[in-house]
N, C-alpha and C positions, 0 to 999 in steps of 0.2 A: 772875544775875551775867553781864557781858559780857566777852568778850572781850579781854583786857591791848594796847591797843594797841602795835606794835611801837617797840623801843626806836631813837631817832633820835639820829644826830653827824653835827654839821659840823664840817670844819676850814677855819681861818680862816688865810690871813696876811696879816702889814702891814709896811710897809719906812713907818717915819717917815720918814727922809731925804727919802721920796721923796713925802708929805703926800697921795699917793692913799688915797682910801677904802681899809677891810682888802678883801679879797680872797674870797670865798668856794673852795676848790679843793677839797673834797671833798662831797658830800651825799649821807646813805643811811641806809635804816633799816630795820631783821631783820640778817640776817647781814652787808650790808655797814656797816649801822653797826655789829657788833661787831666786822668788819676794821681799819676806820678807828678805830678804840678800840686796836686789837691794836696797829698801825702806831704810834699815837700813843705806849703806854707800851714798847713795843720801843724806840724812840727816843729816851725821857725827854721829851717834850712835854708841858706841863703841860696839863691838861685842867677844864675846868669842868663840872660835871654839873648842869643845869638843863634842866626836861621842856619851862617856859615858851620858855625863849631855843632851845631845839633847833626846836621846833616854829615858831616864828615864822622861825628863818632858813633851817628845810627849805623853806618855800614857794620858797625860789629855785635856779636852776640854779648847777653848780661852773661857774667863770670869772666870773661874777658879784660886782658889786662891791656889796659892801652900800649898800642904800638910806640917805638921810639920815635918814630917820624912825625908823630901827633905830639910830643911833650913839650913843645913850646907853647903850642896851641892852649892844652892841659894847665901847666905852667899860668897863664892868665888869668885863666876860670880859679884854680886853687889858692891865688894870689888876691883876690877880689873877694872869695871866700870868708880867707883870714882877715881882713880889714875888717867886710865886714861884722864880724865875729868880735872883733877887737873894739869896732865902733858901737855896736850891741851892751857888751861889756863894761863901756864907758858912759853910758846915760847919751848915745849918740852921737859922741866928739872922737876922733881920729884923732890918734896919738902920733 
């Protein structure tokens, strides 16, 4: 058996108004991806747990604006976001 490769988070932001790509501003994995985990539910950030989309958007630096070829991908994560943002909002019922 190998080794468990270490566990990876990115955080993302996107301002729609402003129709630029999301944003990458955090990337790490071992201890500071479970900082950037900590940060996130300290805060109430809604989080997506996916090994696939972690590891495809750690290949990039934070400041970094996700690639087109990644926005569908993207697309999901900020789609799941807004629900639950929206079910939050609502005493926990999805409109």
């Amino acid at each position: 058996m190998g080794k468990k490769p270490d566990r990876r988070a990115i955080a993302l932001k996107y301002d729609a108004e402003k129709g630029a790509a999301p944003l990458i501003t955090a990337v790490g994995k071992g201890a500071v991806a479970d900082r950037i985990i900590e940060v996130a539910q300290e805060s109430g950030i809604a989080r997506v747990e996916d090994e696939f989309q972690a590891n495809a958007l750690s290949a990039f630096d934070a400041g970094s604006r996700v690639p087109k070829f990644l926005y569908d991908l993207v697309a999901e994560v900020l789609l799941f976001v807004e629900e639950a943002d929206i079910k939050n909002q609502n005493g926990g019922v999805l409109h």
